[in-house]
Biopython code that builds the backbone (N, CA, C, O; Angstrom):
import numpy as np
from Bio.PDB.StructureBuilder import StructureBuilder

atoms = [
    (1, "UNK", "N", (54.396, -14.108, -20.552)),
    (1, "UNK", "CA", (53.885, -14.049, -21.903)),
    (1, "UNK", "C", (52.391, -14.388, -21.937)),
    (1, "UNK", "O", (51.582, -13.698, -22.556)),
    (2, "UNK", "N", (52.045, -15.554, -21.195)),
    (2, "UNK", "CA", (50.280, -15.327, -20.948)),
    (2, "UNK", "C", (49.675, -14.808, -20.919)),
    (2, "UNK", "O", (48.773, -14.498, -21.697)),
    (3, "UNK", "N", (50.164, -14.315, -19.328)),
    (3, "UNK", "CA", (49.809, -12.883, -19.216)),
    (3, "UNK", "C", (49.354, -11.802, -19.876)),
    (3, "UNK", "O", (48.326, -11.161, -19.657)),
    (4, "UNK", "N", (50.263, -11.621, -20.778)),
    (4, "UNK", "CA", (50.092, -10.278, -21.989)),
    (4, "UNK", "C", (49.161, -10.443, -23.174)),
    (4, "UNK", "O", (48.715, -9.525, -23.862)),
    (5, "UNK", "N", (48.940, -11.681, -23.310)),
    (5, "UNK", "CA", (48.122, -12.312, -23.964)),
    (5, "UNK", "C", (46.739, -12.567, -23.567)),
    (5, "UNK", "O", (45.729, -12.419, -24.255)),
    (6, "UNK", "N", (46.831, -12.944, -22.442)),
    (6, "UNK", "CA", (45.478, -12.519, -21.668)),
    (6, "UNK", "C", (44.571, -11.636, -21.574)),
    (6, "UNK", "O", (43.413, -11.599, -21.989)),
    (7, "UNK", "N", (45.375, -10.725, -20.824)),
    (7, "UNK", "CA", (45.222, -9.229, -20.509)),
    (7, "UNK", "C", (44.845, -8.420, -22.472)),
    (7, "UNK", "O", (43.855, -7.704, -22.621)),
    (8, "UNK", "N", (45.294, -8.566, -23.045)),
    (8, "UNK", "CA", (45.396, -8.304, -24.685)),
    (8, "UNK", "C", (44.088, -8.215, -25.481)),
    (8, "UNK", "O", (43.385, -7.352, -26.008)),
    (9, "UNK", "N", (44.135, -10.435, -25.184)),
    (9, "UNK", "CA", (42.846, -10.727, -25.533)),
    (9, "UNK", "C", (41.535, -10.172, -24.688)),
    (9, "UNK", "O", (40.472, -10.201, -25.309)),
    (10, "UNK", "N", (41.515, -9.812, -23.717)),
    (10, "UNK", "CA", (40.490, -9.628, -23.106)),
    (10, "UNK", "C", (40.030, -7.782, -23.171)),
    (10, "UNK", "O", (38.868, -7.386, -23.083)),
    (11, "UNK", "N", (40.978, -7.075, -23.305)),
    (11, "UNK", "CA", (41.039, -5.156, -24.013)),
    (11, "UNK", "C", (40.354, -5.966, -25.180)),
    (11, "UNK", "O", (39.136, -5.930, -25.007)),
    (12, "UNK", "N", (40.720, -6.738, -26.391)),
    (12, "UNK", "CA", (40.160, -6.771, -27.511)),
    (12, "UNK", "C", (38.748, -7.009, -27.406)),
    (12, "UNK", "O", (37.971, -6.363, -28.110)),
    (13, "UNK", "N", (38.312, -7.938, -26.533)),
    (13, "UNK", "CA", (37.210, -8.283, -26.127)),
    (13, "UNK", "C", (35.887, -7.743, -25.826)),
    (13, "UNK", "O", (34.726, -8.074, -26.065)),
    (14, "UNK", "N", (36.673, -6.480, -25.018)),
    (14, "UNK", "CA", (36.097, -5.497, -24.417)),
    (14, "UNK", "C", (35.884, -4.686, -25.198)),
    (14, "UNK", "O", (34.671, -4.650, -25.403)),
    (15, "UNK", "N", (36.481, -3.888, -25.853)),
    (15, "UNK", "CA", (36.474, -2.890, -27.071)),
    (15, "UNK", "C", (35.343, -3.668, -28.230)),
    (15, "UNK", "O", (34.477, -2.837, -28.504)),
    (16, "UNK", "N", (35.150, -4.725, -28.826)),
    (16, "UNK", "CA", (34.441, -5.460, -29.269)),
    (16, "UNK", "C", (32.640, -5.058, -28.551)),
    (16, "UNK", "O", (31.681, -4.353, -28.863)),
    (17, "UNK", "N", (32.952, -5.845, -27.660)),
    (17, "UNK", "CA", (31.731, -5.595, -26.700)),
    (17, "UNK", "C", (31.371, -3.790, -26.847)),
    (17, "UNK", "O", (30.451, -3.256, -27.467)),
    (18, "UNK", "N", (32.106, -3.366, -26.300)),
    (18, "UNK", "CA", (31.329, -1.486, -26.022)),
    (18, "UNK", "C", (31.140, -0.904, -27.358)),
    (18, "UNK", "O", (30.356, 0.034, -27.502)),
    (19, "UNK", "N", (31.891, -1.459, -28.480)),
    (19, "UNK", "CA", (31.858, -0.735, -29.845)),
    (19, "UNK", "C", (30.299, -1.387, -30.346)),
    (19, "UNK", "O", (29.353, -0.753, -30.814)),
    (20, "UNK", "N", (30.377, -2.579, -30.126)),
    (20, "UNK", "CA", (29.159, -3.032, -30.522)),
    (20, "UNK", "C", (27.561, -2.665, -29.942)),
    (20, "UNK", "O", (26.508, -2.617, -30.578)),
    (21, "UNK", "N", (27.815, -2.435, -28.525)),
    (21, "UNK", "CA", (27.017, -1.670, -27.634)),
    (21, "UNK", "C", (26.633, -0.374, -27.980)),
    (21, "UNK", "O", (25.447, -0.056, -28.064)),
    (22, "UNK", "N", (27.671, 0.489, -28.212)),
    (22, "UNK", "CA", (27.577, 1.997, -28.342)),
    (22, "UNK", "C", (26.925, 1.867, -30.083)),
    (22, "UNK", "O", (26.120, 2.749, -30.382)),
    (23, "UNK", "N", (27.196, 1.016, -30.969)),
    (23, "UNK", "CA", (26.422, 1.113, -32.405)),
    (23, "UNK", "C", (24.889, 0.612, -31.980)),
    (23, "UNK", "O", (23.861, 0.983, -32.546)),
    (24, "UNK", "N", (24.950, -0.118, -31.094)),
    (24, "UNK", "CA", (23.488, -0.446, -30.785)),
    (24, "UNK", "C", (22.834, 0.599, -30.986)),
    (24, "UNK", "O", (22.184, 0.862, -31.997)),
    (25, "UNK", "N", (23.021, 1.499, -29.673)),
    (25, "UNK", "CA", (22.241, 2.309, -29.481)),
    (25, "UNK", "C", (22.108, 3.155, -30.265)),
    (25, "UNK", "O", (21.051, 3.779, -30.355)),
    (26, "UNK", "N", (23.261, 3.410, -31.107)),
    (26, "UNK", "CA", (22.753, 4.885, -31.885)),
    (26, "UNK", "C", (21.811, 4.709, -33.045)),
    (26, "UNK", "O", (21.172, 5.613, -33.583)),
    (27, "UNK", "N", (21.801, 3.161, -33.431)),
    (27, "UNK", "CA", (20.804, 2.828, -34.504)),
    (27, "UNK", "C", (19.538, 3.195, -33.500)),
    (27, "UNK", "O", (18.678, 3.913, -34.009)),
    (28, "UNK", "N", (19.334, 2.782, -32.135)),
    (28, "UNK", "CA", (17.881, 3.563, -31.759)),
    (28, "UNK", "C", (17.742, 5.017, -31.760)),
    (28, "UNK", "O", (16.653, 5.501, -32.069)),
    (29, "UNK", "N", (18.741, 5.775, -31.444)),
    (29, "UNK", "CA", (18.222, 6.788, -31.294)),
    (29, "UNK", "C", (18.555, 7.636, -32.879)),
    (29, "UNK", "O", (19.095, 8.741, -32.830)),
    (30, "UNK", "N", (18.320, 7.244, -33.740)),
    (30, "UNK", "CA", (18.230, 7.762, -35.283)),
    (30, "UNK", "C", (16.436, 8.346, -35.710)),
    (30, "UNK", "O", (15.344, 7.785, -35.614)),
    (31, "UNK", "N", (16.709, 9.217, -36.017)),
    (31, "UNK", "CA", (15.252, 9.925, -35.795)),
    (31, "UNK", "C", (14.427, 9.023, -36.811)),
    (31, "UNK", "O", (13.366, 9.556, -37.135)),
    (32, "UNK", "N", (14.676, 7.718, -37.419)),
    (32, "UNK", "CA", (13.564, 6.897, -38.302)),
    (32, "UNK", "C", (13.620, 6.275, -37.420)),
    (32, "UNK", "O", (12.526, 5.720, -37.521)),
    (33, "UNK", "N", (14.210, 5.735, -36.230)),
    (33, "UNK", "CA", (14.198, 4.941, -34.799)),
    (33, "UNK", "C", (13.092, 4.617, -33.707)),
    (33, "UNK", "O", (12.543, 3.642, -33.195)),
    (34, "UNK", "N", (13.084, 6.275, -33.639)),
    (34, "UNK", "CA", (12.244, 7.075, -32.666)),
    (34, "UNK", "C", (10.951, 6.619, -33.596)),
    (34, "UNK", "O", (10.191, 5.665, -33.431)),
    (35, "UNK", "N", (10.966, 7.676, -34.678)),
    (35, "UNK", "CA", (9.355, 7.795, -34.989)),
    (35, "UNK", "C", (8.976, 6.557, -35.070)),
    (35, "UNK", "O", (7.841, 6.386, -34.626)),
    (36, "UNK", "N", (9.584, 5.465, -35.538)),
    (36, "UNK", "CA", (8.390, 4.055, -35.813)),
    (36, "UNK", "C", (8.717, 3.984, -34.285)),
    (36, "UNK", "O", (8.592, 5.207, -34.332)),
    (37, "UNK", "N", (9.000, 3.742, -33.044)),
    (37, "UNK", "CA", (8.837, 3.384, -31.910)),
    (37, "UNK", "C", (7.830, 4.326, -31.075)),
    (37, "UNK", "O", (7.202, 3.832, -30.139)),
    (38, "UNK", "N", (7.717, 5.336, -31.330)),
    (38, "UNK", "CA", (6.937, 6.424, -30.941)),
    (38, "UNK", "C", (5.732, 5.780, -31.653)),
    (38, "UNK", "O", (4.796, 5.407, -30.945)),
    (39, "UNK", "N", (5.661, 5.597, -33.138)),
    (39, "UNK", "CA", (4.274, 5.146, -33.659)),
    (39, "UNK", "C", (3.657, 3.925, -33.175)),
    (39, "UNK", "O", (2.431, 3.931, -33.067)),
    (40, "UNK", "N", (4.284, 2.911, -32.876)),
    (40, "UNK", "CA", (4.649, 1.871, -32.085)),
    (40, "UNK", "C", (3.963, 2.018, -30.921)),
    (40, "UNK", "O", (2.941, 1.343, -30.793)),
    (41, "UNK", "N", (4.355, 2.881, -29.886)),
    (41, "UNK", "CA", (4.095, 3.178, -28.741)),
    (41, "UNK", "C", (2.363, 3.875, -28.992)),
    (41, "UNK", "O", (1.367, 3.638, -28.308)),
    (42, "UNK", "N", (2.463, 4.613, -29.991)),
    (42, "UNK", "CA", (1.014, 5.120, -29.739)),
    (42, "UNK", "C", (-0.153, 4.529, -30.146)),
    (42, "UNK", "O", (-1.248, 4.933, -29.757)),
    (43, "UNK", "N", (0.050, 3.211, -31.218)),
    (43, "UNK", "CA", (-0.732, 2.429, -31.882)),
    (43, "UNK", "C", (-1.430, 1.267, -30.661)),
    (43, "UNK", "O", (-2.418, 0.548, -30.811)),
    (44, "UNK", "N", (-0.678, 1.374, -29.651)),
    (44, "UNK", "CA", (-0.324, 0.324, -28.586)),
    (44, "UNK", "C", (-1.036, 0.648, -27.245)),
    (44, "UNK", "O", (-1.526, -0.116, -26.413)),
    (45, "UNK", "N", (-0.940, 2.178, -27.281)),
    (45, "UNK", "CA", (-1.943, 2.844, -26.339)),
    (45, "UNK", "C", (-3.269, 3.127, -26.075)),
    (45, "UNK", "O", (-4.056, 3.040, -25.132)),
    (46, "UNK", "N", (-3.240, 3.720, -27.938)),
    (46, "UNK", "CA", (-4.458, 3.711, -28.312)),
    (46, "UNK", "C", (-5.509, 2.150, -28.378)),
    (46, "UNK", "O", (-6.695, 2.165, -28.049)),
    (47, "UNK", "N", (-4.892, 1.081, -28.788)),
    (47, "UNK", "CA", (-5.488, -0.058, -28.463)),
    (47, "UNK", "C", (-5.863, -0.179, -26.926)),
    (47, "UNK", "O", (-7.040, -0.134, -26.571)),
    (48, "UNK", "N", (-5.022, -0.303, -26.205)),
    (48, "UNK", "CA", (-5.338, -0.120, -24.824)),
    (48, "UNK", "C", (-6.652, 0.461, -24.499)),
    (48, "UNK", "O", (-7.677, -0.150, -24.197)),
    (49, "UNK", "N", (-6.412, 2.148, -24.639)),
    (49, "UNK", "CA", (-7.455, 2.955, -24.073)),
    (49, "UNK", "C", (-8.766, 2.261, -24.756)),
    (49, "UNK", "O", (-9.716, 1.861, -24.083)),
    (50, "UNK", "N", (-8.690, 2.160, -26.325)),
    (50, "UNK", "CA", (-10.248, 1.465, -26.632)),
    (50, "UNK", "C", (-10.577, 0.618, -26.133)),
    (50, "UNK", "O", (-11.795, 0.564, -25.966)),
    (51, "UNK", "N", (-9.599, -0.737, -25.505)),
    (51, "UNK", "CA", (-10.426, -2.054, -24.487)),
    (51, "UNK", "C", (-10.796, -1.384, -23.702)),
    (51, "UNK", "O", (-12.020, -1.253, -23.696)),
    (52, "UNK", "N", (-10.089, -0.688, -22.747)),
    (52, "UNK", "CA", (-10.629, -0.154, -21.788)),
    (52, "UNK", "C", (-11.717, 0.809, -21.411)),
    (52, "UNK", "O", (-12.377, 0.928, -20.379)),
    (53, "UNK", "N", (-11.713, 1.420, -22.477)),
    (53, "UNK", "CA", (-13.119, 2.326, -22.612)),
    (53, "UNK", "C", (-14.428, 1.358, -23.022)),
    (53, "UNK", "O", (-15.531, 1.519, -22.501)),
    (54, "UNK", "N", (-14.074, 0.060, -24.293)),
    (54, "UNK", "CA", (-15.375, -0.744, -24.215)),
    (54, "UNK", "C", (-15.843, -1.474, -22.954)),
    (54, "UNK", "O", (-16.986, -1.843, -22.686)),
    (55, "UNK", "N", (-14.582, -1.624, -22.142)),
    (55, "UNK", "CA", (-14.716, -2.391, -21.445)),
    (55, "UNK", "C", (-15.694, -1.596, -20.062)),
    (55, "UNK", "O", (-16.693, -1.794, -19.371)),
    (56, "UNK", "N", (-14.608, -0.622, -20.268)),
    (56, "UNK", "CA", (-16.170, 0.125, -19.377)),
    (56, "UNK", "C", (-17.439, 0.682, -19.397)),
    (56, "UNK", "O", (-18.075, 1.166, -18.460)),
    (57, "UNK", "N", (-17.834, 0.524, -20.922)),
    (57, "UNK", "CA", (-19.247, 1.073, -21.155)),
    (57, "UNK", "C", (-19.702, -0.240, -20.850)),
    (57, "UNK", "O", (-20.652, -0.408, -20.086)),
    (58, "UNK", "N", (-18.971, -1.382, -21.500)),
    (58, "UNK", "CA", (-20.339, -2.522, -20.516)),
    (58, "UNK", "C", (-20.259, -2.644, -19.327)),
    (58, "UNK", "O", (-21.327, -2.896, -18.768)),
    (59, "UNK", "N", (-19.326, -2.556, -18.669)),
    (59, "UNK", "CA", (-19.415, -2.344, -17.293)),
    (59, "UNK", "C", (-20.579, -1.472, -16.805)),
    (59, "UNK", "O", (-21.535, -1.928, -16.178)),
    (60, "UNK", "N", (-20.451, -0.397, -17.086)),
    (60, "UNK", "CA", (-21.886, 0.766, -17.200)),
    (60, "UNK", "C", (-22.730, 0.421, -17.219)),
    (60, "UNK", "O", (-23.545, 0.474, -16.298)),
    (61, "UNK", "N", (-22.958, -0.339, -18.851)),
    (61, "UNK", "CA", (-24.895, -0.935, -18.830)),
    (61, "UNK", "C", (-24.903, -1.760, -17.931)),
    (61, "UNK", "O", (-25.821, -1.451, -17.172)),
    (62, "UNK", "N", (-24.263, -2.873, -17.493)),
    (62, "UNK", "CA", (-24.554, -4.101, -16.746)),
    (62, "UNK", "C", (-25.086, -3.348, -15.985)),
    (62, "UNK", "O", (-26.212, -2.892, -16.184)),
    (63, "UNK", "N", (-24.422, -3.102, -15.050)),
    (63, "UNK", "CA", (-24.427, -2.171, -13.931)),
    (63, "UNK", "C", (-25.642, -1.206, -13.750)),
    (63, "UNK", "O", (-26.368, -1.514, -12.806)),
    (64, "UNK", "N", (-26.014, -0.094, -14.466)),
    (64, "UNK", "CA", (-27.407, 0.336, -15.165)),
    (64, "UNK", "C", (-28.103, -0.516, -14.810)),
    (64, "UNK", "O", (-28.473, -0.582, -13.638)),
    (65, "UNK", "N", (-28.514, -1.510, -15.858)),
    (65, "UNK", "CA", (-29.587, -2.412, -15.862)),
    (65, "UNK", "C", (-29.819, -3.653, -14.632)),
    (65, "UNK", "O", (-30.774, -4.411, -14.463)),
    (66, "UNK", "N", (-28.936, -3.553, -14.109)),
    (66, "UNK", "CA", (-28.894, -4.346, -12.571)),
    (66, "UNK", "C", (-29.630, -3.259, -11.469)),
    (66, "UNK", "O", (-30.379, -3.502, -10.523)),
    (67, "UNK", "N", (-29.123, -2.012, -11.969)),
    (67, "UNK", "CA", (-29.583, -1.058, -10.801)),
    (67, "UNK", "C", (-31.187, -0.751, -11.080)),
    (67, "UNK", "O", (-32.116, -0.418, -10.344)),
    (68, "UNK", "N", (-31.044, -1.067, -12.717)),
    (68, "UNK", "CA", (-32.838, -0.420, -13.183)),
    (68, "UNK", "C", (-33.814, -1.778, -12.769)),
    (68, "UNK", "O", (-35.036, -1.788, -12.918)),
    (69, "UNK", "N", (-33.109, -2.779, -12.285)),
    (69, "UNK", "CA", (-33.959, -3.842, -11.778)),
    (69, "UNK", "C", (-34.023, -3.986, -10.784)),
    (69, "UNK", "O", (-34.496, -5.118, -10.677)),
    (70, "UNK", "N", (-33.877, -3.630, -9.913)),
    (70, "UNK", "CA", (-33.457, -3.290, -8.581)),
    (70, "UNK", "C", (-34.375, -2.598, -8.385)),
    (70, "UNK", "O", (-35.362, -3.024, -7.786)),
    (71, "UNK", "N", (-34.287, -1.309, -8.853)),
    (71, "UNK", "CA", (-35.563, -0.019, -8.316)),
    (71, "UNK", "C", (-36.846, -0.351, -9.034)),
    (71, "UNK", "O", (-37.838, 0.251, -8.623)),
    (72, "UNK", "N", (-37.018, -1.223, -10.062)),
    (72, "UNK", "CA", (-38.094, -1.891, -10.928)),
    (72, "UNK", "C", (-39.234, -2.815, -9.541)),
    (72, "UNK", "O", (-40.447, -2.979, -9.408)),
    (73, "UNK", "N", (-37.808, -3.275, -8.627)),
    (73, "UNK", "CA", (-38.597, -4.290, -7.691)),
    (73, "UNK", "C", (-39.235, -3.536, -7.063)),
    (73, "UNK", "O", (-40.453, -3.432, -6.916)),
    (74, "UNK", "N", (-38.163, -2.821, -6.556)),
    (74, "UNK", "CA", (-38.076, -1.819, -5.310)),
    (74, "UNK", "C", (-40.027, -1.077, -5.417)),
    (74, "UNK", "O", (-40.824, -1.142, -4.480)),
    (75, "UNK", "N", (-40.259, -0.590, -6.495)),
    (75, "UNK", "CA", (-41.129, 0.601, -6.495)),
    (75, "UNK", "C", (-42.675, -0.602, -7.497)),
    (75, "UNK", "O", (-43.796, -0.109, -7.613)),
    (76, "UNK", "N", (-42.476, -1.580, -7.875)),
    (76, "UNK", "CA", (-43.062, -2.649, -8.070)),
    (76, "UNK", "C", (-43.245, -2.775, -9.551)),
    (76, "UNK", "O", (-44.202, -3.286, -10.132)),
    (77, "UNK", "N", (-42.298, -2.289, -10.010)),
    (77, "UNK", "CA", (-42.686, -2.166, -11.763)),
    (77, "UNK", "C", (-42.325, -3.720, -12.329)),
    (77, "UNK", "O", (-41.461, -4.338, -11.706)),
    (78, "UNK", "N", (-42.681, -4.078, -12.974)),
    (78, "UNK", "CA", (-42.807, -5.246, -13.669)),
    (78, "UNK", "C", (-41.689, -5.343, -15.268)),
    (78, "UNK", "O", (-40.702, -6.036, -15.514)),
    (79, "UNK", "N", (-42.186, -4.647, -15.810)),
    (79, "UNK", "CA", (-41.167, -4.622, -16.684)),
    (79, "UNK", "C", (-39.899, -3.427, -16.954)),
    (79, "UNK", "O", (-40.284, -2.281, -16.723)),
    (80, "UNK", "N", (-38.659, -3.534, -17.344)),
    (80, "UNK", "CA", (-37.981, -2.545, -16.751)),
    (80, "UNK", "C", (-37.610, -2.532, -18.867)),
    (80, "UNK", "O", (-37.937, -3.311, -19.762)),
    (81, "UNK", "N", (-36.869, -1.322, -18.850)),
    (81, "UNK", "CA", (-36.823, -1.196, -20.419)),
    (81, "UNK", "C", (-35.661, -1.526, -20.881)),
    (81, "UNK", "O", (-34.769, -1.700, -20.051)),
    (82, "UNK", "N", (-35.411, -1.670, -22.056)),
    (82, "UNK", "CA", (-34.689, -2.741, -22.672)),
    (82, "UNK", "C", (-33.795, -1.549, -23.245)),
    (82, "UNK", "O", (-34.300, -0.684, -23.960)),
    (83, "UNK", "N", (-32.314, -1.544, -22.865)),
    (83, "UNK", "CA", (-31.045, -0.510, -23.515)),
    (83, "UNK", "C", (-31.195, -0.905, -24.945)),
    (83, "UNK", "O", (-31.930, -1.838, -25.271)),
    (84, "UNK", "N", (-30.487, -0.184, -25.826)),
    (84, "UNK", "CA", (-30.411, -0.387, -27.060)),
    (84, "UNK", "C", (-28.964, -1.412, -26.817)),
    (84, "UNK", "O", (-28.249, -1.459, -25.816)),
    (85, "UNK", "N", (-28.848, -2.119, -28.001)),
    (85, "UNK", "CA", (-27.765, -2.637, -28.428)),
    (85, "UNK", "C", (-25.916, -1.793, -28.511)),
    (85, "UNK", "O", (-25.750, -0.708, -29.070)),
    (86, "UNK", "N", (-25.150, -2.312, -28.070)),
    (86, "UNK", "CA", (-24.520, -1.438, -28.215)),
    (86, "UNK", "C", (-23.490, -1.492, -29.560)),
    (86, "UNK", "O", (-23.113, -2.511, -30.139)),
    (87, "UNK", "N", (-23.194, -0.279, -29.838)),
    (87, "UNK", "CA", (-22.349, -0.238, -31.362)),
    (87, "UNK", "C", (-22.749, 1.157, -31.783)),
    (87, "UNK", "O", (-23.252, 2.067, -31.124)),
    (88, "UNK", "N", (-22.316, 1.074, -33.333)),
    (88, "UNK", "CA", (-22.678, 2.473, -33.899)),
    (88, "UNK", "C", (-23.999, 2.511, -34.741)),
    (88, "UNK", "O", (-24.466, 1.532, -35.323)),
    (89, "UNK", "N", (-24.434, 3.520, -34.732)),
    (89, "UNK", "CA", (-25.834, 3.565, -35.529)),
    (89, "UNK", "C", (-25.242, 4.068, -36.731)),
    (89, "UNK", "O", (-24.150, 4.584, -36.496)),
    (90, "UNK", "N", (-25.730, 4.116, -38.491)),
    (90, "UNK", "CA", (-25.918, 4.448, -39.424)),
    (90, "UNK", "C", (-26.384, 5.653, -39.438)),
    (90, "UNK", "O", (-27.196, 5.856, -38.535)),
    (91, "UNK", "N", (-26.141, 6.695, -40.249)),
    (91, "UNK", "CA", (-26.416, 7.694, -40.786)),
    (91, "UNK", "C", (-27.701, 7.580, -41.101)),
    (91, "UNK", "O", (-27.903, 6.670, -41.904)),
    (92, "UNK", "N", (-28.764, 8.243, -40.722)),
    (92, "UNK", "CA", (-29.376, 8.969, -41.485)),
    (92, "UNK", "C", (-30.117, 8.799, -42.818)),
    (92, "UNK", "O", (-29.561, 9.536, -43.632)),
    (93, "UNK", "N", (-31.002, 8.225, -43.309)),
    (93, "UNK", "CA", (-30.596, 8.330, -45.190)),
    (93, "UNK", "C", (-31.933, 9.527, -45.072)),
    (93, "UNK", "O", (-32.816, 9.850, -44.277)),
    (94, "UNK", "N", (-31.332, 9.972, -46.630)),
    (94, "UNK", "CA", (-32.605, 11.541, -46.362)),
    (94, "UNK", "C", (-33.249, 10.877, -47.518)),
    (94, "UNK", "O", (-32.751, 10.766, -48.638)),
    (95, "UNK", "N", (-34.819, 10.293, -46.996)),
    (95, "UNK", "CA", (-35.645, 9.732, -47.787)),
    (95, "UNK", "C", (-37.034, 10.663, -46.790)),
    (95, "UNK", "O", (-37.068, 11.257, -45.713)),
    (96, "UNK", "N", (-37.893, 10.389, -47.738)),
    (96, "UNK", "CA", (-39.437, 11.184, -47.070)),
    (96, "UNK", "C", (-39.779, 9.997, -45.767)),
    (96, "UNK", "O", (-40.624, 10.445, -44.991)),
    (97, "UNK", "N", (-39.484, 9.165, -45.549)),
    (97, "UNK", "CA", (-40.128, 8.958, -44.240)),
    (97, "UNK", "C", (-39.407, 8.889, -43.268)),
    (97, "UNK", "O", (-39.587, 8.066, -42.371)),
    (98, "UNK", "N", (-38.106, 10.076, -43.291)),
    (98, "UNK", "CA", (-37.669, 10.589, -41.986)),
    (98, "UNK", "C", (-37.902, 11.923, -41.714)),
    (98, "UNK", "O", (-37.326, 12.801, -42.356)),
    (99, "UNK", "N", (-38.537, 12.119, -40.998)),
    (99, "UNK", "CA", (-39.210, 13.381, -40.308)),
    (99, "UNK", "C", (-38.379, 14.472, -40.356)),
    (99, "UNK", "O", (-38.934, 15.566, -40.251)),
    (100, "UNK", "N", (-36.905, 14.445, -40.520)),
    (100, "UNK", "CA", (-36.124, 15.819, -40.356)),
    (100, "UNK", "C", (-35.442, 15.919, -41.946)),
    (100, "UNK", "O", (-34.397, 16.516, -42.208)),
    (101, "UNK", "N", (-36.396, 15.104, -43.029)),
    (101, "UNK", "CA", (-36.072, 15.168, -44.472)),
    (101, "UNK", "C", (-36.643, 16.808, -44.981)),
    (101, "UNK", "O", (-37.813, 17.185, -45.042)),
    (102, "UNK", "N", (-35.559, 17.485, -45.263)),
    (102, "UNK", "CA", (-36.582, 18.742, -45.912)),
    (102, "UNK", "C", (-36.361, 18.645, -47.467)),
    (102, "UNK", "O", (-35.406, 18.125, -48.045)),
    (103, "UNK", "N", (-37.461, 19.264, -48.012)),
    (103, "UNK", "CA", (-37.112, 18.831, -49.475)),
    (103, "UNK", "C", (-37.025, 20.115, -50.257)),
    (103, "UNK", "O", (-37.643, 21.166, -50.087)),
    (104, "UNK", "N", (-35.835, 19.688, -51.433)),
    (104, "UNK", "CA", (-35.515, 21.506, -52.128)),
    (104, "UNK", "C", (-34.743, 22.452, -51.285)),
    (104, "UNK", "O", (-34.689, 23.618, -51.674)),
    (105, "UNK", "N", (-34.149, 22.126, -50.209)),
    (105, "UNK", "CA", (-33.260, 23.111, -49.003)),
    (105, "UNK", "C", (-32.318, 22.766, -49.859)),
    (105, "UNK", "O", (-32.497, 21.761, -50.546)),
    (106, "UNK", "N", (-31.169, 23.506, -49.981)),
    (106, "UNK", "CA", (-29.540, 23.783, -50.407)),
    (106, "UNK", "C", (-29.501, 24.678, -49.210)),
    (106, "UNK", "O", (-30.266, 25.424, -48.598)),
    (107, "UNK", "N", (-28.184, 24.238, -49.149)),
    (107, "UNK", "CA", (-27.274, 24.733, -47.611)),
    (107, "UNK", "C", (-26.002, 24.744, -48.340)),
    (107, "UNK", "O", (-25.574, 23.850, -49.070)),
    (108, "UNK", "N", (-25.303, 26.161, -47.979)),
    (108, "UNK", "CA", (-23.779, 26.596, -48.817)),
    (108, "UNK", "C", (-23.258, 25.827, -47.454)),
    (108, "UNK", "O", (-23.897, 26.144, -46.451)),
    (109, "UNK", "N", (-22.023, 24.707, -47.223)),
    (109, "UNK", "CA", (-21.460, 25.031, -45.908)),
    (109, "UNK", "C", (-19.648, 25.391, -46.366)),
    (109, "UNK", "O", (-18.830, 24.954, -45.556)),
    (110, "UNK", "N", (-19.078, 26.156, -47.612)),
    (110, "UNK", "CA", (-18.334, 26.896, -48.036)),
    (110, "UNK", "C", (-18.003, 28.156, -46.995)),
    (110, "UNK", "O", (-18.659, 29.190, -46.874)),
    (111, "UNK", "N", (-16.759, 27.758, -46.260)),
    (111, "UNK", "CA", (-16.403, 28.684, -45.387)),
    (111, "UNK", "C", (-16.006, 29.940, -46.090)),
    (111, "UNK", "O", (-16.071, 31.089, -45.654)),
    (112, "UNK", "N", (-15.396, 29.338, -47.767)),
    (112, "UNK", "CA", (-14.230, 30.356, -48.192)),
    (112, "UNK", "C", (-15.327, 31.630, -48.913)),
    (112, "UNK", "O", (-15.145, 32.812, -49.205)),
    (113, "UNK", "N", (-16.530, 30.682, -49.010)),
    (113, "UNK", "CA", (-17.611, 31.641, -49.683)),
    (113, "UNK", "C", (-18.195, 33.052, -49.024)),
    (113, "UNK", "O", (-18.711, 33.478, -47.991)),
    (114, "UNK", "N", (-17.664, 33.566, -50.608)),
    (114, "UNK", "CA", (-18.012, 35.555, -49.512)),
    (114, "UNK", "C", (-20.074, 35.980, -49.408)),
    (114, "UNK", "O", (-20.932, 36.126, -50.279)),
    (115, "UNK", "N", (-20.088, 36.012, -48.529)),
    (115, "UNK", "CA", (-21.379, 36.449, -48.085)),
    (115, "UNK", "C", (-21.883, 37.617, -48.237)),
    (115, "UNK", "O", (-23.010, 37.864, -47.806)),
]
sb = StructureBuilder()
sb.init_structure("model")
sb.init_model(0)
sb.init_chain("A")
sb.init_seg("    ")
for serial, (resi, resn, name, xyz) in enumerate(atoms, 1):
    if name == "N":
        sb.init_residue(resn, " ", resi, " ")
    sb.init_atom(name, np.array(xyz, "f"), 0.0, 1.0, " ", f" {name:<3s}", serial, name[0])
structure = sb.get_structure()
């Protein structure tokens, strides 16, 4: 009689376990599952690749400017030139004391516009 009871409890057990297992998974693979894990995954990459890409443009200048001091000695130059800062530059503003300001130009850039 243990036995059967044993053996019983432990099928129940089991069935418990794999039913609960097999619902696991199908809640992942439900296509609202995927996409936030996929978005997930790409939000995660993309962070990645940007350290790694900043990380290698300073790598670059250092590197640059170690080498531009180097050949500065090398050839006897004294002062070697100074990189810009790194980041993004600002637009542009179209005022008269920027040289590529034209004044009174209109430009259509209307693709849908018939010519």
């Amino acid at each position: 009689m243990f036995r059967r009871t044993f053996w019983f409890t432990s099928g129940v057990a089991a069935g418990v376990w794999a039913t609960t297992k097999v619902n696991r998974k199908l809640r992942q693979l439900t296509p609202e599952s995927l996409a936030a894990t996929a978005a997930n995954k790409a939000l995660e990459t993309g962070r990645r690749l940007k350290d790694g890409a900043v990380g290698f443009a300073l790598d670059v200048r250092h590197n640059m400017a170690q080498r531009e001091a180097e050949l500065g000695e090398a050839l006897g130059i004294d002062a070697a030139p100074e990189l810009p800062a790194p980041g993004r530059y600002a637009a542009l503003e179209n005022d008269r004391s920027n040289p590529k300001y034209v004044e009174n130009t209109t430009y259509s850039y209307n693709r849908n516009e018939d010519h």
